[in-house]
C-alpha positions as CSV (number, residue, x, y, z in Angstrom):
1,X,126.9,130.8,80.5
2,X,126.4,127.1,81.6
3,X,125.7,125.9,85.1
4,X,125.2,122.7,86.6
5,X,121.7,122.1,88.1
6,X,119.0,119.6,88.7
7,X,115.8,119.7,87.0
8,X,113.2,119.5,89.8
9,X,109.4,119.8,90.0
10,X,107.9,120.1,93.2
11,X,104.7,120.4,95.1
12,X,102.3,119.1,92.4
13,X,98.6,119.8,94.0
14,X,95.7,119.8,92.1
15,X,94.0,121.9,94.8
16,X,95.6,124.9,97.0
17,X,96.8,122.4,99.5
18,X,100.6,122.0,100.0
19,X,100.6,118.4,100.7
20,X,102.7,116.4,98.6
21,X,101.2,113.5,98.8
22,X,97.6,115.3,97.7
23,X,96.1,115.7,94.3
24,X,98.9,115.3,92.5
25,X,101.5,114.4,94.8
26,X,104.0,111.8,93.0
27,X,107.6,110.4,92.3
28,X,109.8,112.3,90.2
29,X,113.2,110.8,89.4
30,X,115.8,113.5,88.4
31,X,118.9,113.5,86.6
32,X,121.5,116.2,87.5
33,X,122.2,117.8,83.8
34,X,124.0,121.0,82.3
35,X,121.3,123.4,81.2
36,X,121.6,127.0,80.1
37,X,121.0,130.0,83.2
38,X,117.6,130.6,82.3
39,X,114.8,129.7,84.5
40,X,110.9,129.7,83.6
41,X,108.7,130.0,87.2
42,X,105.0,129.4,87.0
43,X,103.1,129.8,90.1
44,X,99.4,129.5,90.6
45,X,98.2,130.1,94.3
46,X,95.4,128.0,93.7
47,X,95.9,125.5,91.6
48,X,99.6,124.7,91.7
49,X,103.4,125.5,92.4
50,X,106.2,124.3,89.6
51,X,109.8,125.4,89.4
52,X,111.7,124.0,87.0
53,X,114.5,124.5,84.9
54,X,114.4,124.0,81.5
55,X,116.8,124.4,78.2
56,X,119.4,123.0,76.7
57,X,119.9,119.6,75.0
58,X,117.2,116.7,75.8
59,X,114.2,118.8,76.3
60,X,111.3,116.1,76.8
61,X,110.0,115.4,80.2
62,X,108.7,111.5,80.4
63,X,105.5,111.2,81.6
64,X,103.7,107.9,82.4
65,X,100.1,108.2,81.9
66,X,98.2,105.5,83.5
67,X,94.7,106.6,82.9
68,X,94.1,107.8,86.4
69,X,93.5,111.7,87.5
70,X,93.7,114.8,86.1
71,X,97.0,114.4,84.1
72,X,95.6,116.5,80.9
73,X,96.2,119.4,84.0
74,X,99.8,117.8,84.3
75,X,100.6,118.3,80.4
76,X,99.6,121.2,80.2
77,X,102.1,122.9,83.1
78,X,104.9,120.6,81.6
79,X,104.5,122.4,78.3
80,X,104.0,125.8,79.9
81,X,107.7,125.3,81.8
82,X,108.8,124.7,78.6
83,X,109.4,121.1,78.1
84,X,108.2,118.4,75.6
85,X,106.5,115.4,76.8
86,X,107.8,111.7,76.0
87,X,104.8,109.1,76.7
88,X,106.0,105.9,78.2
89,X,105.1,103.3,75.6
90,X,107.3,100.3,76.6
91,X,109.2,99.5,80.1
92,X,112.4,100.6,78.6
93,X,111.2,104.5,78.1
94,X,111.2,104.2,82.0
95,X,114.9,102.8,82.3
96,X,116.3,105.6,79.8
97,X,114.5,108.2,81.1
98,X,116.4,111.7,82.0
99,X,113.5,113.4,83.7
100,X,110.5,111.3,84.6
101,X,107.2,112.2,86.4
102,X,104.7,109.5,87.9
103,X,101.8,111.3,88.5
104,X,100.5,110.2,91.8
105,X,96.7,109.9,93.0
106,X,94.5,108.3,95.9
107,X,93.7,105.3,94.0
108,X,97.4,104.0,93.9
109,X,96.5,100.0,94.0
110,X,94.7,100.7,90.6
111,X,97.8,102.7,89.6
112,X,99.6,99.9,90.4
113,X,97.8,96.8,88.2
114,X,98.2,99.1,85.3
115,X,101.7,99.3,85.8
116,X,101.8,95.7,86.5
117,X,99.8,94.9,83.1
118,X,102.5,97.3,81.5
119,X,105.0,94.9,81.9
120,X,107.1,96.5,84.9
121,X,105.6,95.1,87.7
122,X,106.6,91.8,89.6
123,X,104.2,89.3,91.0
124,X,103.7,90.3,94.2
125,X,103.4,89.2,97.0
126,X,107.0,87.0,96.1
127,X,106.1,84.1,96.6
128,X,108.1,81.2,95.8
129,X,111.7,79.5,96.2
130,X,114.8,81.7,95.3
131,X,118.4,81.4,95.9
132,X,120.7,83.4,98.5
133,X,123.9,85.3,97.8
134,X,125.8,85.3,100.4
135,X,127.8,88.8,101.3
136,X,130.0,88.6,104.2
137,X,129.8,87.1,107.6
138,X,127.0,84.4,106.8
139,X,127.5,82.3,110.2
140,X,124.3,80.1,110.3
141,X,123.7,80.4,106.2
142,X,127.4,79.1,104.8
143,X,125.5,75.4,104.5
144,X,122.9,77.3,102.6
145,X,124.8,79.3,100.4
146,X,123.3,79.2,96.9
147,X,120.6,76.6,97.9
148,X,117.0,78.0,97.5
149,X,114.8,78.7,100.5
150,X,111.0,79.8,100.3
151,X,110.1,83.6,100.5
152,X,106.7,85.1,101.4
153,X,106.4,88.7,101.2
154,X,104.9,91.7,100.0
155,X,107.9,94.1,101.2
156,X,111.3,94.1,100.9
157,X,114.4,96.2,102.3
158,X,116.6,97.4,100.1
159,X,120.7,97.1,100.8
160,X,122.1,100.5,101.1
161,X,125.5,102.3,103.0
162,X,123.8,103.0,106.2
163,X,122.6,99.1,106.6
164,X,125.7,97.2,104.9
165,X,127.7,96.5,108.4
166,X,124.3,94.2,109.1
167,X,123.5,92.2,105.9
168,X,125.0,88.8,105.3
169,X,122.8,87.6,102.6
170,X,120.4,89.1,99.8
171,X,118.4,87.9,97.2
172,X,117.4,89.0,93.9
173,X,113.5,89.5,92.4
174,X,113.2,92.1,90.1
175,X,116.1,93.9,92.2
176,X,118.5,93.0,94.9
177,X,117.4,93.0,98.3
178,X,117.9,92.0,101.7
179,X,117.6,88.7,103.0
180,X,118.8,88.8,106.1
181,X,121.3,90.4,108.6
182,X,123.0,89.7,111.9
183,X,124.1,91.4,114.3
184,X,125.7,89.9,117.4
185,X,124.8,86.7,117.8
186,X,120.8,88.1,116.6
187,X,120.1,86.5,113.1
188,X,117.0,87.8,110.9
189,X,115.9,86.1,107.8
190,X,113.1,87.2,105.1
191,X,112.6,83.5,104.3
192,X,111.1,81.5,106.5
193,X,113.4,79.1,108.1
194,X,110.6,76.3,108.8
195,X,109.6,75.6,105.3
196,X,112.6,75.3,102.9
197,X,112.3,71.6,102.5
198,X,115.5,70.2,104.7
199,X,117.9,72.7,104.2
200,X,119.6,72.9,107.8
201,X,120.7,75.9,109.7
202,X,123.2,74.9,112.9
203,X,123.1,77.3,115.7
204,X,125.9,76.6,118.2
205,X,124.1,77.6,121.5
206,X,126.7,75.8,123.8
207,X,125.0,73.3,124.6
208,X,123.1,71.7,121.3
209,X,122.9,72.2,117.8
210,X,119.4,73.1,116.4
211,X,118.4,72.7,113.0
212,X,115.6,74.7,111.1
213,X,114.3,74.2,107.8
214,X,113.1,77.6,105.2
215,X,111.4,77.9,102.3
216,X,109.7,79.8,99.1
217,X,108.5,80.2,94.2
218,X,110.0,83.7,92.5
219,X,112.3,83.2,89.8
220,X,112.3,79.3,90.2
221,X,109.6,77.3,88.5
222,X,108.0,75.3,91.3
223,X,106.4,71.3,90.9
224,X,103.7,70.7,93.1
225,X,102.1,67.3,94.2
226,X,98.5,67.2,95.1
227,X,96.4,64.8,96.9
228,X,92.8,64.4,96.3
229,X,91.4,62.9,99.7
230,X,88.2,61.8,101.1
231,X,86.9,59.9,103.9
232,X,86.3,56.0,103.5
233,X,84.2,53.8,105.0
234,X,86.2,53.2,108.1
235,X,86.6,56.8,108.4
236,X,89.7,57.1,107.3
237,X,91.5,59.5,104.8
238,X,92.6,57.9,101.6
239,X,94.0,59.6,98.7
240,X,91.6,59.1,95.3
241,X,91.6,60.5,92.2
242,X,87.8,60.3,90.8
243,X,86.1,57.1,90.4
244,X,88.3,56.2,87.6
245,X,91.0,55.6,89.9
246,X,91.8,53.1,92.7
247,X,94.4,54.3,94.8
248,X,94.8,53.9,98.5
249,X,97.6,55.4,100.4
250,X,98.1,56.1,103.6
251,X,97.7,60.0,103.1
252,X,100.6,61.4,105.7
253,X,103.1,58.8,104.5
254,X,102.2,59.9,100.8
255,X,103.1,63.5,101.3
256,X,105.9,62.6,103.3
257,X,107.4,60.4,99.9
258,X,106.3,63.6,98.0
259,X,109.2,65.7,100.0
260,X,111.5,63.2,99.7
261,X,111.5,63.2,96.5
262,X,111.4,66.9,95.6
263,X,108.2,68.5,95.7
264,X,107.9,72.0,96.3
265,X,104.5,71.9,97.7
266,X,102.0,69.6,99.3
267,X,98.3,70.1,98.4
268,X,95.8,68.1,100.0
269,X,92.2,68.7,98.4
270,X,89.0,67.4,100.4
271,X,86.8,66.6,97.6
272,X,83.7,66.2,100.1
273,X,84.5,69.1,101.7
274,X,81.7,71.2,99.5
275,X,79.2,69.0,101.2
276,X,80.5,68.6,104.8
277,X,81.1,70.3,107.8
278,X,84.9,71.0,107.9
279,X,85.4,71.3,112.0
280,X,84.1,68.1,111.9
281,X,86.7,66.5,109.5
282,X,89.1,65.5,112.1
283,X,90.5,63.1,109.6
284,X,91.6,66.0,107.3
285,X,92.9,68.2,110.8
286,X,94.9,65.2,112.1
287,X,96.5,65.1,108.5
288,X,97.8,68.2,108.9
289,X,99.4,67.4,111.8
290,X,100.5,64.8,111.4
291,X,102.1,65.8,108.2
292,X,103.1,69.5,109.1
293,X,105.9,67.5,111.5
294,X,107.4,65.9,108.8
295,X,106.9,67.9,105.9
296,X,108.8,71.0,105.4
297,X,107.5,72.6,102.5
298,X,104.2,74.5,102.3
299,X,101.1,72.6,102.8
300,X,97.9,73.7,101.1
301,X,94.8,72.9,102.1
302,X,90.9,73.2,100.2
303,X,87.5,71.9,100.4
304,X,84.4,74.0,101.7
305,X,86.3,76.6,103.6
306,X,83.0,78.4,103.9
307,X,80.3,80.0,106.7
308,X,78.8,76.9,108.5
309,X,75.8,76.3,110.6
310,X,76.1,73.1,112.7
311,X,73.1,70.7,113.4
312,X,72.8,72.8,116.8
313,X,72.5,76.0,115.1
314,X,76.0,77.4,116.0
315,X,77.1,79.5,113.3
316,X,81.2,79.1,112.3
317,X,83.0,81.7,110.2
318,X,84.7,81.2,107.3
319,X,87.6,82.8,109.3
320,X,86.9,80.1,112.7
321,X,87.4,77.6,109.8
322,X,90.6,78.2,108.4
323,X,91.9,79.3,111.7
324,X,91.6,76.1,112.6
325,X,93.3,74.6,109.8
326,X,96.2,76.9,110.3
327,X,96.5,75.8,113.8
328,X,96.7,72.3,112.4
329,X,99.5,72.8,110.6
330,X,98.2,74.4,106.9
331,X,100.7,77.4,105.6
332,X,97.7,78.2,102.6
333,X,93.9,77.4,102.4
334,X,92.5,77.1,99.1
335,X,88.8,78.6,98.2
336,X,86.6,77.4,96.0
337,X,83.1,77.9,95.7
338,X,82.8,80.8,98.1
339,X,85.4,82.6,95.7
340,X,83.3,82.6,93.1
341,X,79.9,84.0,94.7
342,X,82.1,86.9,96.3
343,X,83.6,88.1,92.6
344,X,80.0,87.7,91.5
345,X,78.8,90.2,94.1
346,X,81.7,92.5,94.2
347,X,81.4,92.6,90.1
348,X,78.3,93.7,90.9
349,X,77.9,95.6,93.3
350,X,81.5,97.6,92.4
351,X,82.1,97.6,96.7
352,X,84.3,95.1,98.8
353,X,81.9,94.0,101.3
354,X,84.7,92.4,103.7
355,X,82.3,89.9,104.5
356,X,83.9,86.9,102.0
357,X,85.9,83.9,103.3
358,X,88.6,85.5,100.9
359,X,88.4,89.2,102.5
360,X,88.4,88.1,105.5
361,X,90.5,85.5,105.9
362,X,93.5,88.2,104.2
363,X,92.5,90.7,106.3
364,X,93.7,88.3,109.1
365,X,97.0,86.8,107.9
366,X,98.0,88.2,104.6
367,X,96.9,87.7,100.8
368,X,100.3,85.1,100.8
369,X,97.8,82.5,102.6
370,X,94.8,82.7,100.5
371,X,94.6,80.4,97.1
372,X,91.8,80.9,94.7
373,X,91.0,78.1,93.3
374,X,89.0,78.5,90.0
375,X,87.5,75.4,87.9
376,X,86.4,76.6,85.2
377,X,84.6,74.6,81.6
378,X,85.8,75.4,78.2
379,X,82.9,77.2,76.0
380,X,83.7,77.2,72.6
381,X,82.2,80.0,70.6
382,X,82.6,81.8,67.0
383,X,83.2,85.3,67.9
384,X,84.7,86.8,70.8
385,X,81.5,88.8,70.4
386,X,79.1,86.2,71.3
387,X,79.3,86.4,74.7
388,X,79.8,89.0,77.5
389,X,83.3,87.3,79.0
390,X,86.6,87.5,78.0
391,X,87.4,85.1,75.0
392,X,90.8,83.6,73.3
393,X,91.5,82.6,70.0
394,X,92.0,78.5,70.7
395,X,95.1,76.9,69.4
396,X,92.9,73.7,68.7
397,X,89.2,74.7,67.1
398,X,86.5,73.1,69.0
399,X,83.9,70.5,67.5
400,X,82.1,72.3,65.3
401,X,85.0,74.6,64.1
402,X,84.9,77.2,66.2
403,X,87.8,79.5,66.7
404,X,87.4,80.6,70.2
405,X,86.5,79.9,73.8
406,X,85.4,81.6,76.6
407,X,86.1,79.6,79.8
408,X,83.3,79.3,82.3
409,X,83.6,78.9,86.3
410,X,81.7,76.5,87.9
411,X,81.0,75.3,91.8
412,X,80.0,72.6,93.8
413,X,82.8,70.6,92.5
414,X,82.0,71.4,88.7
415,X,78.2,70.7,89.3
416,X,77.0,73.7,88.6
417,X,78.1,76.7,86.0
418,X,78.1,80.3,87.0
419,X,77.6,83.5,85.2
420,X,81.1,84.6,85.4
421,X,84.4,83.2,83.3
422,X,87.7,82.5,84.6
423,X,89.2,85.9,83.4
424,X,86.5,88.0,84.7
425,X,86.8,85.6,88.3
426,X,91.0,86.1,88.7
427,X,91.1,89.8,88.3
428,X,88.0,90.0,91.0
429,X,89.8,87.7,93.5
430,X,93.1,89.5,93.0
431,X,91.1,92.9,93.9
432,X,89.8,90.9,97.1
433,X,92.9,89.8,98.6
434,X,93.8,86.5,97.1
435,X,97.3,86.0,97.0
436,X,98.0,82.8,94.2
437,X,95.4,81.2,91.8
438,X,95.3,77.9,91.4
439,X,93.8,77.1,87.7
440,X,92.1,74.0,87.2
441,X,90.4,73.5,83.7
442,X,87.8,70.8,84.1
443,X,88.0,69.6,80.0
444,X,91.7,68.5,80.4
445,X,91.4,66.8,84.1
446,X,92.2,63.0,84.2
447,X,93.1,63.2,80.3
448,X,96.9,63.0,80.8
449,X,97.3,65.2,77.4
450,X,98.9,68.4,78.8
451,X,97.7,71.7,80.3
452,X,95.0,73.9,78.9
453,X,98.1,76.5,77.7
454,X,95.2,78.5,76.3
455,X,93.8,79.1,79.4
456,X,97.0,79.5,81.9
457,X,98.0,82.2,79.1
458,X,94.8,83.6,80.0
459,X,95.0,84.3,83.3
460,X,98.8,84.5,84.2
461,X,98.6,87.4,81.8
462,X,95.7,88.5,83.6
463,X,97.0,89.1,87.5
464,X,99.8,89.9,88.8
465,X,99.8,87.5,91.8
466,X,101.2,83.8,90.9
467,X,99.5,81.4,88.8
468,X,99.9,77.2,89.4
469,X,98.6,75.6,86.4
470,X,96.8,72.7,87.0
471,X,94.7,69.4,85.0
472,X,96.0,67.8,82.1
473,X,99.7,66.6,83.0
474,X,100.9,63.3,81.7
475,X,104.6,62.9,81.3
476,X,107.7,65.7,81.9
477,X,107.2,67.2,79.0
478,X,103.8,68.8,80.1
479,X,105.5,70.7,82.8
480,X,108.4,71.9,80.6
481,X,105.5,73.3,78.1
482,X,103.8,75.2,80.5
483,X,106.7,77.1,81.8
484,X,108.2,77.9,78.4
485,X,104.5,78.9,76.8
486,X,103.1,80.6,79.9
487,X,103.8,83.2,82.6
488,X,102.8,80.1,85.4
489,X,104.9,80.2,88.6
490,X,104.0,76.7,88.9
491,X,102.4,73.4,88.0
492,X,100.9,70.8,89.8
493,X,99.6,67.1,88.9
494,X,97.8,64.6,91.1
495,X,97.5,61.1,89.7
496,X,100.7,60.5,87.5
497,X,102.4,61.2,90.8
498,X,99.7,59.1,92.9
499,X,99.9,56.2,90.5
500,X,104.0,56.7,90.0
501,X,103.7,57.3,86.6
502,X,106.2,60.1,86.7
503,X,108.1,60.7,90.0
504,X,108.7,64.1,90.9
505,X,112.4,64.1,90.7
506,X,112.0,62.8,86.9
507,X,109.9,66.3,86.2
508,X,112.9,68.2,88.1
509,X,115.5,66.2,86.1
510,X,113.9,67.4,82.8
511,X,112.9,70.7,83.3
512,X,116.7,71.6,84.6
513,X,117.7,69.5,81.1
514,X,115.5,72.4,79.5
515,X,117.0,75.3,81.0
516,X,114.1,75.7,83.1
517,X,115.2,76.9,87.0
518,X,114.2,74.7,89.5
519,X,115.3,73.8,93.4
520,X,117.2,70.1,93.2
């Protein structure tokens, strides 16, 4: 005799607690199947409780081992109930699965990047222009419907029965969710209304209309223009691009032509700002401003956000600095240097100190507002063996025919090499709270011949969080190259924008001509 029942397993503990969410407490998925009336019980007091029926057709229990805890325990009780066990090998051995067991521990971050590095994880936090579908009632979205706005989040709520009377728009990464809902006259978005580069929301309040702008890069490959910027002699900040370049533009006007014509992203990088004090840069903090008013896509700022001590002796936090860059307008800051020497010590040491500009400054608003930027030097060697660092085979052998290359960080604005390669540098960063990377590769900077593809490869394999390839663009075609070889959320360039070489609309134009999805 047949009967219809679910196969369940319950109250996993590797200890004689009852907690579920001790030990062994995890996520079972379960699929309601016809199995015969027989029922195998094993119960141990003090190690654990199963019930579980078992029998009849597909007998294999799917178990994704992740190389954390005690899951030799696990195998075993699965085999004592009966069952076979189906290792997950590929992401679709989860999808097909008819019984499937996560075993769950305490270190469930580092369960996570292995899932990640499985294949089934997104890049979180989503970060990154998307597109809105529109589901009933939209009121202040209809003008946006279909348009991309910018999302920053780590989080997401899921559409469902009990919450479908409120949602008028969702988005999809990875899986549908909600983004936003209204009730009343009360409008929530997940985007953020204030940075999604001119797209206007009308709110009839009686008396005026008011506009708002959103923004965000997840599915969509995002172009990003950069300004190199220093202080002249006057005082003033002018936009540069090394000593091999003369260009002088008003910096705020220059970003503001850089939203016009379709940039997702403003960087502005103080190239002094290793050597000087950054509170004192009022040129840089009246950029901001200035620019923040007209400019409504994310700006980025960089250059020695760091611990200071002022000619006085008053000591300024990392924190106290970006703070103040924030205030002036900045949506992300970009580290450097002070990246670098945190991953050095927290490779070392194995133990986040929270002490870092990068630790701390996530602690305080979110991993989404914390760029790493890593420069790293090619190092060509003959065997991966020859050094301690991670190592690629190079698509283009180096001088002496060498076959691969390890990539080596550096500081102080390339000055000075460090013990640590770029690899070894974007997982560390990732661990500390860094929410993007942006990858500089100091061999192909200035030489207009494309991006180091070896090297984005690298690291966008490497991390979960998003990647922005950087150095080396020259003409459209670099951009469309780096998307279609690479897992990079997006690219940026600097002086074939500066010098007008390529406008950012003609990159747009080609990489849509390429299939490649971009916001227009």
């Amino acid at each position: 005799m047949e009967v219809a029942a679910s196969h369940t397993i319950t109250g996993l503990c590797s200890s004689s607690t009852t907690s579920p969410v001790s030990g062994y407490g995890g996520l079972f998925l379960q699929q309601r199947v016809h199995v015969p009336k027989k029922n195998i019980r094993v119960k141990s007091p003090t190690t654990f409780s199963i019930r579980a029926v078992a029998g009849g057709g597909d007998n294999a229990v799917t178990l994704l081992d992740y190389g954390a805890g005690n899951v030799r325990s696990l195998r075993n009780a699965i085999r004592r109930l009966g069952f076979d066990i189906k290792d997950v090998q590929t992401p679709d051995d989860i999808v097909n699965a008819n019984r499937l067991i996560f075993p769950g521990v305490g270190a469930f971050a580092a369960a996570m990047n292995v899932l990640n590095e499985k294949g089934k994880g997104l890049r979180v936090p989503h970060i990154g222009w998307n597109s809105l579908q529109i589901e009933k009632d939209a009121g202040i979205l209809e003008d946006v419907a279909s348009r991309h706005v910018y999302f920053v989040h780590s989080y997401r709520a899921m559409p469902s029965h009990s919450n479908e009377e409120w949602v008028t728009a969702t988005c999809d990464y990875g899986d549908k969710f909600i983004a936003s809902v209204r009730r009343g006259n009360v409008n929530a978005v997940q985007f953020h209304p204030e940075k999604s580069g001119g797209k206007t929301f009308s709110f009839d309040s009686g008396v005026d209309d008011y506009a708002y702008h959103s923004y965000g890069f997840a599915r969509y490959h995002g172009v990003i223009a950069c300004l190199d910027v220093r202080a002249n002699d006057k005082g003033d900040l002018v936009v540069t691009k090394g000593d091999q370049y003369d260009v002088r533009e008003q910096t705020v006007e220059l970003a503001g032509q850089y939203y016009e014509d379709g940039a997702d992203e403003i960087s502005f990088l103080n190239i002094t700002g290793f050597r000087d004090f950054p509170l004192g840069d009022l040129p840089m903090l009246q950029v901001l401003r200035f620019a923040s008013e007209n400019v409504f896509v994310p700006l980025t700022v960089g250059g020695g956000i760091r611990d200071f001590t002022d000619a006085n002796g008053r000591h300024y936090t990392s924190l106290e600095v970006a703070s103040e860059y924030f205030r002036s307008g900045a949506d992300k800051i970009s580290i450097g240097s002070d990246a670098v020497y945190a991953a050095e010590e927290y490779l070392l040491s194995g133990v986040k100190s929270g002490r870092s500009s990068l630790e701390q400054i996530s602690q305080v608003y979110g991993n989404q507002a914390v760029v790493v930027s890593i420069d790293p030097r090619r190092v060509y060697i003959n065997t991966p063996n020859d050094v301690p660092f991670k190592s690629v085979k190079v698509t283009n052998p180096g001088p002496n025919g060498e076959t691969y290359a390890w990539y080596q960080c550096t500081v102080n604005g390339g000055r000075e090499g460090r013990p640590i390669g770029a690899y070894e540098l974007a997982k560390a960063v990732q661990e500390l709270g860094a929410g993007e990377i942006l990858l500089n590769c100091i061999d192909c900077d200035g030489q207009g011949k494309g991006f180091d593809i070896d090297l984005v490869n690298l690291i966008s394999d490497a991390v979960s969080i998003p990647v922005i390839a950087s150095s080396g663009a020259g003409s459209v075609e670099h951009f469309s190259e780096v998307f279609k070889k690479t897992n990079a959320s997006a690219a940026l360039a600097a002086g074939i924008f500066h010098r007008k070489e390529v406008p950012v609309q003609s990159v747009k134009e080609h990489l849509l001509k390429e299939g490649i999805e971009v916001r227009m």
